[in-house]
Each structure stands twice: as structure tokens, then as C-alpha cells.
PLY file of the C-alpha trace (Angstrom):
ply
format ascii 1.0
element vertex 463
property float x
property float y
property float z
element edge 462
property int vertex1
property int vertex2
end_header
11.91 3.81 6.42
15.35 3.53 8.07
15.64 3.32 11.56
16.76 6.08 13.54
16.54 8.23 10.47
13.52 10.47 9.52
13.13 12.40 5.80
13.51 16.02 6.44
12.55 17.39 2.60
9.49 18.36 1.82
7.08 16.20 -1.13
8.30 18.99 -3.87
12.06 18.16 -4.07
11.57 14.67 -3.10
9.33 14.62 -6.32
11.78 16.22 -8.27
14.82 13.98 -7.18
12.68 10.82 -8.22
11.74 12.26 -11.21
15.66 12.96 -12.11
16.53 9.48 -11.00
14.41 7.82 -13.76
15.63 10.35 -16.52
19.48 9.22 -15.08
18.48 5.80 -15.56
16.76 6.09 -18.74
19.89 7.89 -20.58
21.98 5.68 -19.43
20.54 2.70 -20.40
18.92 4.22 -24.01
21.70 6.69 -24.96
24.61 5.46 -23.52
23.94 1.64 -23.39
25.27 1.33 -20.16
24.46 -2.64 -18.97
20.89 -2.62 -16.87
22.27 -3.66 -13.61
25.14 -1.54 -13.53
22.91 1.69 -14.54
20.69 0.61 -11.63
23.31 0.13 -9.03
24.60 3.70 -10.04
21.14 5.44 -10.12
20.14 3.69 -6.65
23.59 4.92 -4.73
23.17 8.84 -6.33
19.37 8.47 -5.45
20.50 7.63 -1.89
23.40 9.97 -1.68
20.27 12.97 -2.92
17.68 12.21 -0.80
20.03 12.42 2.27
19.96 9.25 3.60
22.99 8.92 6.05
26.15 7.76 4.74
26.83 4.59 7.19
22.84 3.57 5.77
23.02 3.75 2.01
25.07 1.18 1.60
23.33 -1.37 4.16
19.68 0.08 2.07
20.95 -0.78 -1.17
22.41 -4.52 0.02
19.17 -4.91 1.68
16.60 -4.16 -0.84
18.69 -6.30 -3.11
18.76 -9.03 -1.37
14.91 -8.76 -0.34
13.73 -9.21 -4.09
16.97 -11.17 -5.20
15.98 -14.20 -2.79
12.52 -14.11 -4.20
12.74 -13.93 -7.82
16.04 -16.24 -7.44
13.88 -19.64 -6.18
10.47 -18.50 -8.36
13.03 -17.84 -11.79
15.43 -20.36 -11.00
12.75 -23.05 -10.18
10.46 -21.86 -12.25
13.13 -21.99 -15.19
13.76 -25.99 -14.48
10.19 -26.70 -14.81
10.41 -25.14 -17.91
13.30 -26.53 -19.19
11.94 -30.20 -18.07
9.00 -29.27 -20.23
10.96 -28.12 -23.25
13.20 -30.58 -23.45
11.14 -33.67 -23.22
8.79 -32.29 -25.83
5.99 -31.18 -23.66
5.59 -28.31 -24.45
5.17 -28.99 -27.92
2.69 -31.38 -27.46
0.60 -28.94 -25.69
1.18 -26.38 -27.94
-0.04 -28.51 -30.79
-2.75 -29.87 -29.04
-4.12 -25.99 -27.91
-3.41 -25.31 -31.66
-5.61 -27.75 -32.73
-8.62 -27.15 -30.65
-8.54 -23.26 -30.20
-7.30 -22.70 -33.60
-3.97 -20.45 -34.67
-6.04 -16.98 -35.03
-7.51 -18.01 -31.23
-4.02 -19.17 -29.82
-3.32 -16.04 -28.35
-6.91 -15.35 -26.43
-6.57 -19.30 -25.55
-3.43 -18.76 -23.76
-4.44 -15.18 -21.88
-7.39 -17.31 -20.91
-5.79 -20.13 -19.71
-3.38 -17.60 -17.59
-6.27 -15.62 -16.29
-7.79 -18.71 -14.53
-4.29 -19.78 -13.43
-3.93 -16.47 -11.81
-7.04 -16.73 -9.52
-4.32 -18.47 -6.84
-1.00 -18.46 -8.34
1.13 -14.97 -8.23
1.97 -13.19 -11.19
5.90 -13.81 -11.06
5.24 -17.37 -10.47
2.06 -18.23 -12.36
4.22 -16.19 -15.45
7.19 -18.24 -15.49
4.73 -21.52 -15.24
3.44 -20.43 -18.46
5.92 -19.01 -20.75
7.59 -22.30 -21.68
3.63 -22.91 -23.42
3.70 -19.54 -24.56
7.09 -19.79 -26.55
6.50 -23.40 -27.96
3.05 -21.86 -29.19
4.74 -18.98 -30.74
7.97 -21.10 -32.65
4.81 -23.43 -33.65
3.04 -20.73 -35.37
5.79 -18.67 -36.00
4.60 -15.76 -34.87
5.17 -12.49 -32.98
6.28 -13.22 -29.47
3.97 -10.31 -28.02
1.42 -11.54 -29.14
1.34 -14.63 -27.16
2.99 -13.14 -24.71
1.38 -10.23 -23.52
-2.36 -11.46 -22.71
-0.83 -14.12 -20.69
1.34 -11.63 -18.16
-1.81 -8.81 -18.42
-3.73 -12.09 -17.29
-1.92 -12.33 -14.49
-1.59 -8.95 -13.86
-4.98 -8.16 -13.26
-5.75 -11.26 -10.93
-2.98 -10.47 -8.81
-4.05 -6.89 -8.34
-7.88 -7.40 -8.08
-9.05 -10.31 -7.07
-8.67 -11.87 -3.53
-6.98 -13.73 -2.05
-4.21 -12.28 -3.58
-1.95 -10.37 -0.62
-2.61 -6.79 -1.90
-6.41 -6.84 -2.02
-6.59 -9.42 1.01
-5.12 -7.00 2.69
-6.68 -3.97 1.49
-9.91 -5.25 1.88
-9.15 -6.19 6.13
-7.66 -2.29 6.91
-11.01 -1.12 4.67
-13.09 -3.29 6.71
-14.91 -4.06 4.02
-16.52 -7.42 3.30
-13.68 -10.18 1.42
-16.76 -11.56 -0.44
-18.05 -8.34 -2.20
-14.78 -7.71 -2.56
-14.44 -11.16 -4.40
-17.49 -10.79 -6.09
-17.09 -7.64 -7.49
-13.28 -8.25 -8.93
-14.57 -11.52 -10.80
-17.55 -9.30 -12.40
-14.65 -6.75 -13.64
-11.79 -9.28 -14.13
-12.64 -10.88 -18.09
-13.35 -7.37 -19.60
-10.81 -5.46 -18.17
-8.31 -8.60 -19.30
-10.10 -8.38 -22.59
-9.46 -4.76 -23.03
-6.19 -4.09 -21.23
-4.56 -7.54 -22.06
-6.11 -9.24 -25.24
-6.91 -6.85 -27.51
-3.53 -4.57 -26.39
-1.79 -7.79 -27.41
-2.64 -7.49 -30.77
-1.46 -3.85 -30.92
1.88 -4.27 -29.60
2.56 -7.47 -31.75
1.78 -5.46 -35.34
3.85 -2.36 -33.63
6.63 -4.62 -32.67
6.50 -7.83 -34.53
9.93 -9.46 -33.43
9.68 -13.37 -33.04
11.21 -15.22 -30.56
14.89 -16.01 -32.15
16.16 -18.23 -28.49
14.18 -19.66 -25.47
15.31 -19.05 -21.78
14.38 -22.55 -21.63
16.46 -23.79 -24.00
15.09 -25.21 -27.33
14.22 -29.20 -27.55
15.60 -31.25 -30.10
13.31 -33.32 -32.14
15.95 -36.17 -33.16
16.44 -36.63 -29.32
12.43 -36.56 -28.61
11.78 -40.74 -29.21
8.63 -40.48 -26.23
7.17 -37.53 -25.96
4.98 -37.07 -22.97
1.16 -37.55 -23.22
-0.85 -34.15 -23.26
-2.30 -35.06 -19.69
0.92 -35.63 -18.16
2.38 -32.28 -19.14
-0.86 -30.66 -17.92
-0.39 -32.62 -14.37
3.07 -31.34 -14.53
1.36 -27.71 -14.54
-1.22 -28.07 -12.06
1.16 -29.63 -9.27
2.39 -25.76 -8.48
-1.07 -24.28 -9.19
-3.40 -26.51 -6.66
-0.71 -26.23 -4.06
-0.23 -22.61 -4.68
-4.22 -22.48 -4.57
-3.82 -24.29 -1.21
-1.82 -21.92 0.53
-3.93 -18.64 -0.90
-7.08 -20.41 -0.38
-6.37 -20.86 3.18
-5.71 -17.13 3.58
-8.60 -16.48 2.75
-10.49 -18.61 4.72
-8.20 -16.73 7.73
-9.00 -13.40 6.43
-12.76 -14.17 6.47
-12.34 -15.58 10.03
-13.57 -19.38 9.05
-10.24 -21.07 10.32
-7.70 -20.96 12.89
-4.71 -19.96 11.36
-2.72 -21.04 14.30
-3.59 -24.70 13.84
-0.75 -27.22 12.70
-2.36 -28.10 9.86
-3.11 -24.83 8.51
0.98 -23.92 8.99
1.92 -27.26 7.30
-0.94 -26.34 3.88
0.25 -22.95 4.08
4.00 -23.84 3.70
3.57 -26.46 1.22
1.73 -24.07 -0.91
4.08 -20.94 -1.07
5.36 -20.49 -4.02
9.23 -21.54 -3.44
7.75 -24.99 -1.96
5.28 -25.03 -4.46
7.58 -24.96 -7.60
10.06 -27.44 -6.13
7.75 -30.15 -5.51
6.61 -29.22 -9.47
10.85 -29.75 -10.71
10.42 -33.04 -8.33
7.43 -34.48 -10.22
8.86 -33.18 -13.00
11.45 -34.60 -13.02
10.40 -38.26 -12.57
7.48 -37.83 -14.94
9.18 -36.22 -17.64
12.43 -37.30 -16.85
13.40 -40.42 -15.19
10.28 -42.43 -16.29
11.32 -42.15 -19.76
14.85 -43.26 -19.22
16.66 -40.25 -18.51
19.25 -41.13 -16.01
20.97 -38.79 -13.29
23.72 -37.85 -15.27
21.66 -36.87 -17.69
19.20 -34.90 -15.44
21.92 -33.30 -14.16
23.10 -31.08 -17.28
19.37 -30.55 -18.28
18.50 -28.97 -14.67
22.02 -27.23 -15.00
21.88 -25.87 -18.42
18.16 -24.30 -17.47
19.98 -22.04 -14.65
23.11 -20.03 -16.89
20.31 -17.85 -19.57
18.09 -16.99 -16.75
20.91 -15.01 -14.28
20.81 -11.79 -15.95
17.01 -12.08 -15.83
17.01 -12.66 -11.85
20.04 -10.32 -11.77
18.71 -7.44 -13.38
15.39 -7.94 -11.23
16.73 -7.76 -8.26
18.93 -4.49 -9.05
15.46 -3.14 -10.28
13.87 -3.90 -6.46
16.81 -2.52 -5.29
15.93 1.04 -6.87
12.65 0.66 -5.54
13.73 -0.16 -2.38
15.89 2.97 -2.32
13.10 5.00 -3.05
10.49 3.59 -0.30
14.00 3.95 2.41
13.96 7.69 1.18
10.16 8.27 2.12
9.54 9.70 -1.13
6.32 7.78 -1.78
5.04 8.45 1.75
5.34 12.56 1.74
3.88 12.56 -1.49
0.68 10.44 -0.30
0.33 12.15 2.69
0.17 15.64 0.79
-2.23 14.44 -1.59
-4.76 12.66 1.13
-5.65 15.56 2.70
-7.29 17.77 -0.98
-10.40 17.32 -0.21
-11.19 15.12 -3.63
-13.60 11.97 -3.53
-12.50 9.61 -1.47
-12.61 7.09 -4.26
-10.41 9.57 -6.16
-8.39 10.64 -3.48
-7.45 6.43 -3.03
-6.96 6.07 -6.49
-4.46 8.86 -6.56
-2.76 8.18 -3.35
-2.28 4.79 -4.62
-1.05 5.43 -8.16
1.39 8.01 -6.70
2.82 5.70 -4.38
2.90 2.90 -7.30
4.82 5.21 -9.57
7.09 6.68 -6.59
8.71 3.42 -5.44
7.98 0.46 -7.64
5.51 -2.53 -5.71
1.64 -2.69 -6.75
1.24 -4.31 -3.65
3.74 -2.17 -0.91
1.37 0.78 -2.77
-1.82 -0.86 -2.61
-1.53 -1.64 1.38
0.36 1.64 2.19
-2.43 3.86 0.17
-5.20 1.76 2.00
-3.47 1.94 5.25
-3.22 6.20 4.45
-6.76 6.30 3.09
-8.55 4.07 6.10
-9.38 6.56 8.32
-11.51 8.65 6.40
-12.96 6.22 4.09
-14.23 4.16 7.78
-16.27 7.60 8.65
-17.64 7.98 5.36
-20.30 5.55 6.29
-20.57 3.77 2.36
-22.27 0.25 2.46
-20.66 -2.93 1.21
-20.69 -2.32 -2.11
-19.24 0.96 -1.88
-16.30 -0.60 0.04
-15.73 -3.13 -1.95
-15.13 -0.37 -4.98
-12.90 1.50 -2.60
-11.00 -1.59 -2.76
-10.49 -1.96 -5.73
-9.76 1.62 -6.75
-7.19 1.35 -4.72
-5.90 -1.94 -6.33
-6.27 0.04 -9.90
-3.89 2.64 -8.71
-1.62 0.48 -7.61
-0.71 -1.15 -10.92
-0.49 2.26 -12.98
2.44 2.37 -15.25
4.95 0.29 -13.69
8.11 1.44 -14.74
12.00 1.16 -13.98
11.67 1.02 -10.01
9.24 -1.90 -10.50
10.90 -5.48 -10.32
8.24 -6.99 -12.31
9.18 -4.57 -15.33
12.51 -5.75 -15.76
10.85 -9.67 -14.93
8.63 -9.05 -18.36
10.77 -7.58 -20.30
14.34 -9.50 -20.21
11.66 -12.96 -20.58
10.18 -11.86 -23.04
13.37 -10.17 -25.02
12.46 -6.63 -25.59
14.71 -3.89 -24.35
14.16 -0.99 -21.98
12.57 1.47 -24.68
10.25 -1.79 -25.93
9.51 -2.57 -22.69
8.18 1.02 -21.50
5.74 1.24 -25.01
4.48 -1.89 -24.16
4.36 -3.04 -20.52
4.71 0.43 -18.76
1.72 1.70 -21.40
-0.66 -1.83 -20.63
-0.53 -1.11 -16.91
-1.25 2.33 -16.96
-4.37 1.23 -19.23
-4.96 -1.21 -17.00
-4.98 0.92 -13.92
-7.24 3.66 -15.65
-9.85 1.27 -17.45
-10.18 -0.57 -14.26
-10.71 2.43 -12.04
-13.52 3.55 -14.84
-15.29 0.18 -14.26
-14.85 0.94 -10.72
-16.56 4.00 -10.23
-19.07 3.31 -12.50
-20.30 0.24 -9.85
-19.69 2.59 -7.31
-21.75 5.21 -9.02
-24.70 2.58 -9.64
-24.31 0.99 -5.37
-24.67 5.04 -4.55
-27.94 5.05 -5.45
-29.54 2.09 -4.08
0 1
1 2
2 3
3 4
4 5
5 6
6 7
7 8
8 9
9 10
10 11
11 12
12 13
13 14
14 15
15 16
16 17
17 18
18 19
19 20
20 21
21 22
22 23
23 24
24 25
25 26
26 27
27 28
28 29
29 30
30 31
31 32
32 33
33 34
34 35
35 36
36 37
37 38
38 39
39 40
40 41
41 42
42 43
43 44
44 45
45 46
46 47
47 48
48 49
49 50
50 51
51 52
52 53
53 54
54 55
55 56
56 57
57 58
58 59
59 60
60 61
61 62
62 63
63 64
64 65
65 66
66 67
67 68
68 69
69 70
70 71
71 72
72 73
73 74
74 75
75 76
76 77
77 78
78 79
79 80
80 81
81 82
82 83
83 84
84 85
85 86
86 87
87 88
88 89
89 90
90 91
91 92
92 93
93 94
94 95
95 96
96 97
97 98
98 99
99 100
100 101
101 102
102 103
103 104
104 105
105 106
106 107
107 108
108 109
109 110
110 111
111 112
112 113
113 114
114 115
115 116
116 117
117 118
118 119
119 120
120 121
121 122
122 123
123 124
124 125
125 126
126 127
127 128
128 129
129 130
130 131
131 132
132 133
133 134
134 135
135 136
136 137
137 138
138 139
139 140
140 141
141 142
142 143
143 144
144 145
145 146
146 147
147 148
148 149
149 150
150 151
151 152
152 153
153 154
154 155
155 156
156 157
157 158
158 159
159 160
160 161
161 162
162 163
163 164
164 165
165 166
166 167
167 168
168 169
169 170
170 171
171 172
172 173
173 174
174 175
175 176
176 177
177 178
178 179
179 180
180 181
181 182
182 183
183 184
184 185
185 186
186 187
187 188
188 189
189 190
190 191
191 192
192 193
193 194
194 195
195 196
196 197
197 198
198 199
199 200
200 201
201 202
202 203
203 204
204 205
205 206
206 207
207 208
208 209
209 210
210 211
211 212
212 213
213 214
214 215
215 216
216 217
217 218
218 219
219 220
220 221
221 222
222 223
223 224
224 225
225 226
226 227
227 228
228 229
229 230
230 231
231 232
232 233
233 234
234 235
235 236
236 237
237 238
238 239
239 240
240 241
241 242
242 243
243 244
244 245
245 246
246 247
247 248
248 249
249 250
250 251
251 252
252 253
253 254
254 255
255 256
256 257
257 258
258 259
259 260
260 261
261 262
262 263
263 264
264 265
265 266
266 267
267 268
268 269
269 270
270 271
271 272
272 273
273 274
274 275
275 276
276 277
277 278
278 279
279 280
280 281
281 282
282 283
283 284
284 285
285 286
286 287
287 288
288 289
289 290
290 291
291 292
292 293
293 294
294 295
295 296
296 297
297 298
298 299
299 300
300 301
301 302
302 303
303 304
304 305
305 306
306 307
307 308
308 309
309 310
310 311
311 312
312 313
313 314
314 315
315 316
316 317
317 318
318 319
319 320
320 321
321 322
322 323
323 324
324 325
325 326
326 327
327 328
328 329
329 330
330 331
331 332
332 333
333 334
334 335
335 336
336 337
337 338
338 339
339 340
340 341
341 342
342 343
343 344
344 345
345 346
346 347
347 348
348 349
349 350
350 351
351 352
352 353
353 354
354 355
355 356
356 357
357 358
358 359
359 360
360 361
361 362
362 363
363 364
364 365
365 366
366 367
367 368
368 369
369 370
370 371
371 372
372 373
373 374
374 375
375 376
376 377
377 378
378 379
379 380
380 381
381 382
382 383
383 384
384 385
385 386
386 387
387 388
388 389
389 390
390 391
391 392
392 393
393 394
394 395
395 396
396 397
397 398
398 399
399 400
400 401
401 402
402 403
403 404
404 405
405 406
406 407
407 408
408 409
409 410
410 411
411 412
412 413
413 414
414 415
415 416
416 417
417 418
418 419
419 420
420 421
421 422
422 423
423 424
424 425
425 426
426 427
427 428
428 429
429 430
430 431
431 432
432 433
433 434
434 435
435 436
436 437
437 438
438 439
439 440
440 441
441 442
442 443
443 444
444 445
445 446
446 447
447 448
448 449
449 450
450 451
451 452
452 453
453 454
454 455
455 456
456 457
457 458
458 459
459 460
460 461
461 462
């Protein structure tokens, strides 16, 4: 909320002005072809202007909200995008394509890589553990020569679903301490529901979108390698290492949080500051270019001239990506300033529905409202707290009030959602493509995972 300023209109034409913001946006980017960013900017001031935000604000909001997911997805992208690019360009990620080829098999490639990306999601976070991957995922799909979705779209639903679910991801983590439910339940239960729900939602919906929308990948973000230039090609291992740098020190810092969260460690110790910084996921990913470099790079023979233009070239394809992204956390930004998301949850708390409904709902509202799984995960749990805390449910029944709040807050992320503009410009499909494919897989994922939900829940009521 802005300060100083509190939303007068009620949750019915609040609804109805978020509801005409995403048609706005939608026409112009389908019919009129209007560029993303600038069909953002335009949707986010007339969203302001509507809502009645005061004048001498919107402008401050909208720079703001920007600028809050801009410096984010700028150092995770941009970093990200030179670890790539080191990979792709010494042959790495070849190597490890062929290699996965030739142990999982072409028809497995696709479950390999989702696989791979689910267990690299238990600590790293889905922005950063995606761009990690995807210079694997595109050398595996030239290799084979086969639709990018594929390959593509277990690996991100991978993700996905660990960064919702399972602690000690923020959302959950957090979830789980205003809940006061127990972290390791919590834990416990997410990695029972975690493989089928990928399996479902992320592997088998791969398949569908690929035969529905069977484009191939024509151009790399990362560039493409040359295989005249490629004389020593990096051993399998070493591109691996290359990999695991940003996910063990990524696993540092979220393993640490969770040690804080279950009250084993002092999280004002010096030491604990010092692991924690070194493993967020800016610090993280430029320690990963740094080894990168030298490993893939320097030791063989690459000089600095040389390392120069192949760190520089990796940076000019990916600034619409980061561009676009932050204009998309910009719209969501607008919307959470205009309180839209919080009238509408605080209407729907009070129906009188099953608590592990009412979360659910509370949660997907505020998901679809303003854009963040996690902003709607903690607000929803934060709303819901109160009553769930004099329900008197045992551990079990906590830990599924958890996590059906964490389903609703990945339900059909959309146009106000940062990470749907993040998947879609990587991965080359365009807004329409984008909403049949990503918007529909997290709405699947939300529901499927609330089903598994309250079907635990159901069982832990009657013990």
C-alpha cells in the first residue's frame, strides 16, 4: 500500500477495473501488436490513474515497482545469461547434452531434464535455477532437433513446484512460521506430493504443449557455439562443476534459513551472515561466471580480449527479456499499490467455507489479482492465520493448510506475473502461446496440487 493513502472502493469495482486492465493489455498486445513493454507501461499508468491512486504517487508506484523486479531479474538474467553463454560457447553444453542423450536416451531426454531441474530446485529459486538450466535444455533440443516445449516445459514446471511447495523456499518458509505449523511436516509432506504433481502438471503437460505447438528453437539467448572454433571441449565433469558452483552455494544460503526458521541456529552469528550472503542468488551466480570463466575460459587459452566479447555478446539478446520482466512486475506492483488483491481477500475470508478452502481461495485470488506466488502465498497466510490457529488441527492438518495455501498461490499466473513474461520471451513463444501453455500449467498445477492436498488432509482428519 502507499503511504498516507488508503483504497476507498469497494472489492466489486476494484475487481472489475483489474479485470479491464488485463483485457487492455491483452488487445493491445494480440490485436494491435503494440511492443510488450510499452503495452505494459500504458496499462500500469491507466490502472493507476482508475483505481484512484493520487496523482503525485502513480508515477513514484510505477518507477518503484519497476525498479524492485528490474534489479532482480537484471543480476539473475544478466549473470545467469554469461554462465550460459560460457557454457555454449566452449562446447559444454553440448557435451552434456550428448552425454544425457546417451544415457537417458532421446524419447527420455525430456523427463531426464525435468528431473534433473526438480532436484536442482530443492534450494535454488525458480528464476535462477531456470536460467542455470536452459543453456542444457536448448543444446538438448538443437541435438535432437526437437520441439523446444518439450524440453522446456518440465524443466520450468520443475522448478515451479519446488519453489512453491517445498521449504525452505521463502513462500512456504514463511507460510509455515505465521501457520505455526511444524517446518518438518511441512517438508515432509511437500516431498511426498512434489514427483507426482511434477509428473502430472509438468512432464506429461510437456508432451501436450510440444505436439500442440511444435516450434523448434530457430536462435539461442545464449548465442550458438561454433564447432570449427571448439578444438578442447570441456570434460563432462567440469561443465557439471560449473553447474553446481551456484546450486551448493544457493543450497547454503536456503539451507541456513531453514535451520533459522526451525530455531537450530543463531541467525545473528557472523558466520551465518557471511554463508547467507555468499549463497544469495546474485552472489551465487557471480562466483559461477568467475569459475566459469577460468575453467571454461582462460584454462583453455582464451585470453581477456577474448573473454571480453564472449561475456559482452551474452548481455545484448537477453535486454528485452529482463526489460519486458520488469515492466510485467511493474503491473503487478500497480495492482498490490491499488489494494485490489487485499479487499478482495478480505471479502472472501470471512464466507464461512472450509478453512482449507477458504486459504486456497484467498490465496489464488490474491495470486491472480496482483501477480507474485509468493507476495500471495504470505499475504493469504498472514489473512487466513487467525482462524486457522483456533481451529485446533494437529500437525498434519497444518502442514496441508500450508500447502493449500502454496497451491493457490501459483494458479494461473498471467500478465501481472513477472515470471510469465521470464518463461515466455526464454523460451520464444508469444503472449497468446504463452497464456495456452504456461498460464494453463499453473492453473493445473495449483488445482491438482490442492486435490493431493486435501485428500492428506482428509486422511490426517481421521486419525
Amino acid at each position: 500500500m502507499i503511504e498516507g493513502w488508503e483504497q476507498t472502493m469497494g472489492a466489486a469495482p476494484l475487481l472489475g477495473i483489474a479485470a479491464g486492465a488485463i483485457l487492455l493489455l491483452l488487445v493491445l498486445v494480440i490485436r494491435f501488436k503494440t511492443h510488450a513493454f510499452l503495452a505494459l507501461t500504458i496499462t500500469s499508468l491507466l490502472t493507476a490513474l482508475a483505481t484512484g491512486i493520487p496523482l503525485a504517487k502513480i508515477v513514484p508506484t510505477i518507477i518503484t515497482s519497476f525498479g524492485n523486479t528490474l534489479g532482480s531479474v537484471a543480476l539473475l538474467v544478466g549473470l545467469g545469461a554469461m554462465l550460459g553463454k560460457l557454457v555454449e560457447f566452449s562446447g559444454g553444453a553440448a557435451v552434456l547434452a550428448e552425454r544425457m542423450v546417451s544415457i537417458f536416451g532421446e524419447k527420455r531426454a525430456p523427463f531426464a531434464l525435468g528431473l534433473a531441474s526438480l532436484i536442482m530446485g530443492f534450494p535454488i529459486f525458480f528464476d535462477a535455477g531456470l536460467v542455470v538450466m536452459l543453456p542444457v535444455i536448448f543444446a538438448v533440443a538443437q541435438r535432437l532437433r526437437g520441439p523446444v516445449l518439450a524440453y522446456g516445459i518440465p524443466a520450468a514446471a520443475a522448478f515451479s513446484v519446488m519453489h512453491v511447495f517445498a521449504p525452505p523456499h521463502p513462500g512456504p518458509v514463511s507460510a509455515t512460521e505465521l501457520y505455526n505449523a511444524n517446518l518438518g511436516v511441512v517438508l515432509l509432506l511437500a516431498l511426498v506430493i512434489v514427483f507426482p504433481l511434477w509428473y502430472l502438471t509438468g512432464a506429461r503437460w510437456g508432451r501436450v504443449v510440444a505436439r500442440r505447438h511444435p516450434y523448434q528453437l530457430t536462435s539461442s539467448i545464449f548465442g550458438e557455439e561454433d564447432p570449427e572454433q571448439v578444438k578442447n571441449p570441456p570434460r563432462v565433469g567440469t561443465v557439471i562443476a560449473c553447474l553446481l558452483v551456484p546450486l551448493g552455494l544457493i543450497f547454503l544460503n536456503t539451507g541456513l534459513d531453514f535451520l533459522r526458521a526451525a530455531g537450530v541456529v543463531d541467525s545473528g552469528a557472523l558466520w551465518f551472515k557471511v554463508g547467507s550472503m555468499l549463497g544469495t542468488a546474485p552472489v551465487a551466480l557471480l562466483i559461477a561466471v568467475l569459475f566459469a570463466s577460468y575453467v571454461l575460459g582462460y584454462r583453455r587459452g582464451e585470453d581477456g580480449v577474448e573473454m571480453e566479447k564472449i561475456l559482452d555478446s551474452a548481455l545484448g539478446p537477453i535486454c528485452s527479456v529482463v526489460i519486458i520482466t520488469g515492466a510485467g512486475g511493474m503491473f503487478g506492483g500497480v495492482l498490490r499499490a491499488s489494494g485490489i488483491g487485499d479487499a478482495l481477500a478480505h471479502s472472501l475470508s470471512d464466507t464461512g467455507l472450509p478453512l482449507i478452502v477458504a486459504a486456497y481461495l484467498v490465496s489464488a485470488i490474491l495470486r491472480v489479482a496482483q501477480g507474485s506466488a509468493t507476495v500471495a502465498l504470505v499475504t493469504a497466510a498472514g489473512l487466513m492465520a487467525p482462524a486457522v490457529a483456533g481451529a485446533g488441527y494437529n500437525p498434519v492438518q497444518l502442514a496441508c493448510i500450508v500447502l493449500a495455501t502454496a497451491a493457490g498461490s501459483v494458479f494461473a499466473g498471467h500478465v501481472n506475473d513477472s515470471g510469465f513474461w521470464l518463461v515466455g520471451r526464454l523460451m520464444g513463444m508469444d503472449v497468446t502461446t504463452t497464456l495456452k501453455v504456461w498460464t494453463v500449467q499453473q492453473a493445473i498445477e495449483s488445482v491438482v496440487g490442492f486435490g493431493m492436498v486435501c485428500a492428506v488432509f482428509g486422511v490426517a482428519s481421521l486419525v
